[in-house]
C-alpha positions, -999 to +999 in steps of 0.1 A: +522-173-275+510-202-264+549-215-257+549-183-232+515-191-214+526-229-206+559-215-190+538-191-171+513-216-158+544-242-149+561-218-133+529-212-114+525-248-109+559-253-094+562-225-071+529-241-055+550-272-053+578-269-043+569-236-019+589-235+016+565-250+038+555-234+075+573-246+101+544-241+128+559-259+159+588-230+154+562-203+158+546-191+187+523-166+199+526-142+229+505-152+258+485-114+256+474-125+217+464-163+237+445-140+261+425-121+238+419-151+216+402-171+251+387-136+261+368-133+225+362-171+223+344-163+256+326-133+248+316-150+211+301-180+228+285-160+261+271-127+248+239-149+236+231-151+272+223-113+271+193-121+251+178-145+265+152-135+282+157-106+270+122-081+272+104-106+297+130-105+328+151-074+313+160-053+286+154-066+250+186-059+225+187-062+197+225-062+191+257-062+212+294-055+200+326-057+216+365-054+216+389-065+239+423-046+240+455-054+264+476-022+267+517-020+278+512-023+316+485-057+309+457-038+317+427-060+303+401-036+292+363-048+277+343-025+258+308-039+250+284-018+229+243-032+241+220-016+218+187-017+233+157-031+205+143+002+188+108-011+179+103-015+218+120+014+230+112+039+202+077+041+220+076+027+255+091+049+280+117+031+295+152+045+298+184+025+307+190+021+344+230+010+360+213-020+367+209-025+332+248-024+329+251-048+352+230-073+341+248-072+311+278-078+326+261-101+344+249-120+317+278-126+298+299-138+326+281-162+346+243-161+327+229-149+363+208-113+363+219-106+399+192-089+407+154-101+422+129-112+397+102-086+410+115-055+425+150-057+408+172-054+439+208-065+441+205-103+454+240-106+460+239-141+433+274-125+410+296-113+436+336-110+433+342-145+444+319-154+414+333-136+390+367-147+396+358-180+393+340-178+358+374-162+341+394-181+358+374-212+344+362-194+312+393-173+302+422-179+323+424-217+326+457-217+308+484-239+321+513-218+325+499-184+338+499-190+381+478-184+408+493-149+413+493-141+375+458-152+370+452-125+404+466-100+389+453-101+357+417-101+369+423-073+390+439-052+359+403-062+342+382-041+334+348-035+318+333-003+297+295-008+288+278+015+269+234+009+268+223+023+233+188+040+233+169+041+200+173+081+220+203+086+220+206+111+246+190+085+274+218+061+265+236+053+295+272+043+300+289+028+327+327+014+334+342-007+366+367-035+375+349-067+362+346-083+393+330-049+410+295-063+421+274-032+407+294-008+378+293+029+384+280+053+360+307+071+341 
């Protein structure tokens, strides 16, 4: 018995030891996986930026999910989840405007509103140009994708976000290329 238990445990031991080791120089990864990693590495360390702020200058939330998916044609599609805070919004009456969707957007991309502190009109601060610039810096700053590549890419972007009200039926949901200056209601 105990013969059959010290075999096991050295063969155990030796298989540990003398296992093939990974080669990682001969493996690579497709650029669409390297995409998705910078896109979620982005999203992970932005997406605080939506609640900053959040209840004083714009909607409080209380949580925020996401996914990021590439499809066949390299068609970058976003899909963030914003779920408004339900101790707040349970009782006041305030229901989930597009603006709302667009200063999430907003938010996460370049930590702007985009819209005037008072009367919450589009102020023109996150335009195209802008936007462009922060994935270009924030996602796209990889060395072998081109000038054209990173172009095209940004215009296959695009971004799906859906404003959870502790009601569900004043939840709002809107979709657009992610440079669009305002979203459009889906």
């Amino acid at each position: 018995m105990k013969f059959k238990s010290f075999f096991l445990v050295f063969l155990l031991i030796s298989n540990i030891c003398f296992a093939r080791s990974i080669e990682l120089e001969q493996k690579s990864i497709s650029l669409r996986d390297f995409i998705i990693l910078k896109a979620e590495l982005f999203m992970n360390e932005n997406i605080k930026n939506v609640f900053l702020g959040g209840g004083v200058f714009s909607v409080a939330y209380q949580n925020m999910h996401y996914k990021i998916n590439i499809d066949e044609n390299d068609k970058i599609s976003i899909f963030v989840d914003a779920v408004m805070d339900k101790k707040r919004y349970r009782s006041k009456k305030y229901y989930p405007k597009l603006r709302d969707c667009s200063q999430v957007r907003n938010k996460i991309f370049m930590n702007k509103y985009g819209y005037s502190f008072l009367r919450q009109r589009f102020n023109n601060l996150v335009n195209e140009e802008n936007l462009e610039n922060a994935l270009n810096q924030g996602i796209f700053n990889i060395s072998s994708l081109d000038k054209d590549t990173k172009k095209r890419l940004i215009e296959n972007m695009e971004i799906n976000i859906n404003v959870i009200h502790p009601k569900s039926e004043k939840s709002l949901s809107c979709s657009g290329k992610i440079t669009d200056s305002e979203l459009f209601i889906k």
